[in-house]
N, C-alpha and C positions, 0 to 999 in steps of 0.2 A: 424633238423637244426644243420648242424656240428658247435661246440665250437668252437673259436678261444682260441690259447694256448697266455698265458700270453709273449712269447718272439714273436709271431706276431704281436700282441698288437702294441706290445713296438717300434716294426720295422716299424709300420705303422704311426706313431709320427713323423711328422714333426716341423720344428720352428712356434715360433708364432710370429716371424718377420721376412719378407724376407730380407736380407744382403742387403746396402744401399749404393751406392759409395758417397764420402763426397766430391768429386772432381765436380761429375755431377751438373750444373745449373738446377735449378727450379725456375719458375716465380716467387716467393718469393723470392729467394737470387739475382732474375735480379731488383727487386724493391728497395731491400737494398742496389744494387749495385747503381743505380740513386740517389736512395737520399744518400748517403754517395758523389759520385761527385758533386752534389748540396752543400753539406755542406762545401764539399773540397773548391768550387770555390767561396763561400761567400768571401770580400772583408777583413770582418774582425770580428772576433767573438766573441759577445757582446749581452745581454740581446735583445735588441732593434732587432738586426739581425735574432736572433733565432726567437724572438718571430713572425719577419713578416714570415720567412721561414715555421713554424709549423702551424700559422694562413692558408697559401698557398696552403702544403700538410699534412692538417689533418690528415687523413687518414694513414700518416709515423710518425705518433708520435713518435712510438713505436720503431722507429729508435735512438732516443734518450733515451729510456730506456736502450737498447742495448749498446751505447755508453757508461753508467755509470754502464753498469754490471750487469741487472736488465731485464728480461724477461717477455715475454707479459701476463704472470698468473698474475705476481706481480705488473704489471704496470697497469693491469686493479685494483686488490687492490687497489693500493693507489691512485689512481684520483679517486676510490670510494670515498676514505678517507676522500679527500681533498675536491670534490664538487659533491660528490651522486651519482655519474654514473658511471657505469664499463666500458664506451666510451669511449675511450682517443682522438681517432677523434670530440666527441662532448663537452669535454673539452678542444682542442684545439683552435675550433672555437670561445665556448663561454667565455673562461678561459687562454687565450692565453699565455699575461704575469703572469697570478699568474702559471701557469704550469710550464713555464719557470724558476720563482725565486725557487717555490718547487722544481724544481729539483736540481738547483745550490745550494740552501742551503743543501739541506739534502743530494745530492751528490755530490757534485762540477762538475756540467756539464760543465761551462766554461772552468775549465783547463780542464778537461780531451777533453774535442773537439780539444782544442788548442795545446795538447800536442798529441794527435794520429791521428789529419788529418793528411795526406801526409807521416806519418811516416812508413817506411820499415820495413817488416815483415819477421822473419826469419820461417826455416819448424818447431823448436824448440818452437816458440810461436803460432803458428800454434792448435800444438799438446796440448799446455796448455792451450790457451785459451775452447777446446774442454775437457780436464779435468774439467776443472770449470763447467761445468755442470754437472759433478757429483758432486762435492763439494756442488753446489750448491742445489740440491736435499737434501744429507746430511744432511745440514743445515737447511733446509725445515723441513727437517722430527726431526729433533732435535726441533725446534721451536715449529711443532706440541706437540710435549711431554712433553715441557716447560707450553705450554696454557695448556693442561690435568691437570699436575701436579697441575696448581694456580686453575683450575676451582675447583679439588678436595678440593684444602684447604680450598677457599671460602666456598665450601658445608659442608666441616666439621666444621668450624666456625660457620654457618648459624646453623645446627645442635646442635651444643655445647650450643649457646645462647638458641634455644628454649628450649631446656632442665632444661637450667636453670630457667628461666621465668616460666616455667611449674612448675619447684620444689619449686620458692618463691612464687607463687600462691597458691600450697599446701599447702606452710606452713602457709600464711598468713589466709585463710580461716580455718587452725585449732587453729590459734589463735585468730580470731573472728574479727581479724579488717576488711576483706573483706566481710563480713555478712553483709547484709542492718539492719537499725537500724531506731526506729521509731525518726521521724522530731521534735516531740514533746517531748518524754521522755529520746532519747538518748539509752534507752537499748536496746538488738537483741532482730530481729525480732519475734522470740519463744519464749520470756520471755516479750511481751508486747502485743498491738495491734492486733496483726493478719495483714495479707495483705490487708483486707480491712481498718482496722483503719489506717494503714498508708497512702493509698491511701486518705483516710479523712482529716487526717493529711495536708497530702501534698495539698488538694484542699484548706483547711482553709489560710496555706502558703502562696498561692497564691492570 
C-alpha cells in the first residue's frame, strides 16, 4: 500500500464549512421576516400588545430575544431561569406577561421595539450588527472563564475550611476535650470505667 506524502495529505484538506451567502433567504430568516412585519404593524407597543402578539406566535418568541440582542442559546437559558423550561414557546403560552416584563426589565424590550421597528438600515450596520456575533461569543467565552475562575475559589475555600476543622479536631482530641468521658465520674474514658461502665453509666442516667 503506497504512503501518502505529507503535502498530499495536506492537498486533500478541505473546509470544514462550506462558504455561505448572507444575502440568500432561508425559511428561518422568511419567519423572522413575518414576525418582525407583525410587530411593525402592531397599532401600538405596550406590554398588553406584546404580551397578546407572543401568547399568538409562541413559537417566534425568540424573535424578541433577537430584538434585545440576545440569541436563541441564551434565551433558552433564561426562561430556564425564570420558569424551568428551555421552551420559550412553552413559556410564552404559559408565562406570557411575566416573559414580557422579564424581558423589559432586564432588557428594555419596549424602547428598543419602539425605537427599531420601521427604522432604516444602513450596509454599515448591516456589517455591525453581524460583528456582534463575534463580540458576542467573546463575551460567552469570557463569562465561561469568569464561572471557572469562582467555581475554583469556591472549591478552594471548601478545602481551606476542611482542613482546618480537620486540624481543630486534632488538636482537640489531643487535648482530651473531645475524648468521651464517663457520665458519672467525669474523667476519660481510659482512666475510669471502661466502655462498658459507661454504657451502665449512661443506662442508670436514664
Amino acid at each position: 500500500m503506497p504512503v501518502t506524502s505529507f503535502d498530499d495529505y495536506l492537498g486533500s484538506l478541505g473546509p470544514l464549512t462550506t462558504p455561505t451567502d448572507p444575502t440568500l433567504s432561508t425559511p428561518a430568516a422568511d419567519r423572522i421576516r413575518e414576525s418582525v412585519a407583525e410587530l411593525e404593524a402592531l397599532p401600538s407597543v405596550d406590554e398588553a400588545s406584546l404580551v397578546d402578539w407572543v401568547q399568538r406566535n409562541p413559537a417566534q418568541a425568540y424573535v424578541l430575544g433577537l430584538t434585545v440582542g440576545i440569541g436563541q442559546e441564551k434565551l433558552k437559558n433564561q426562561v430556564n431561569h425564570w420558569f424551568g423550561t428551555g421552551s420559550w414557546a412553552k413559556a410564552a403560552r404559559e408565562h406570557g406577561p411575566e416573559l414580557i416584563r422579564h424581558l423589559d426589565d432586564d432588557y428594555g424590550l419596549l424602547r428598543l421595539i419602539t425605537v427599531q421597528r420601521g427604522r432604516r438600515y444602513s450596509f454599515a450596520d448591516v456589517l455591525i450588527a453581524r460583528a456582534g456575533t463575534r463580540v458576542t461569543a467573546t463575551s460567552a467565552g469570557r463569562s465561561g472563564r469568569r464561572v471557572e475562575d469562582e467555581l475554583e475559589k469556591i472549591a478552594q475555600e471548601l478545602a481551606a475550611a476542611l482542613r482546618n476543622a480537620r486540624a481543630l479536631r486534632r488538636t482537640e482530641w489531643a487535648n482530651g476535650s473531645r475524648r468521651p468521658r464517663c457520665p458519672r465520674h467525669g474523667t476519660r474514658l481510659r482512666h475510669c470505667c471502661g466502655r462498658e461502665g459507661i454504657r451502665l453509666h449512661r443506662l442508670e442516667a436514664e
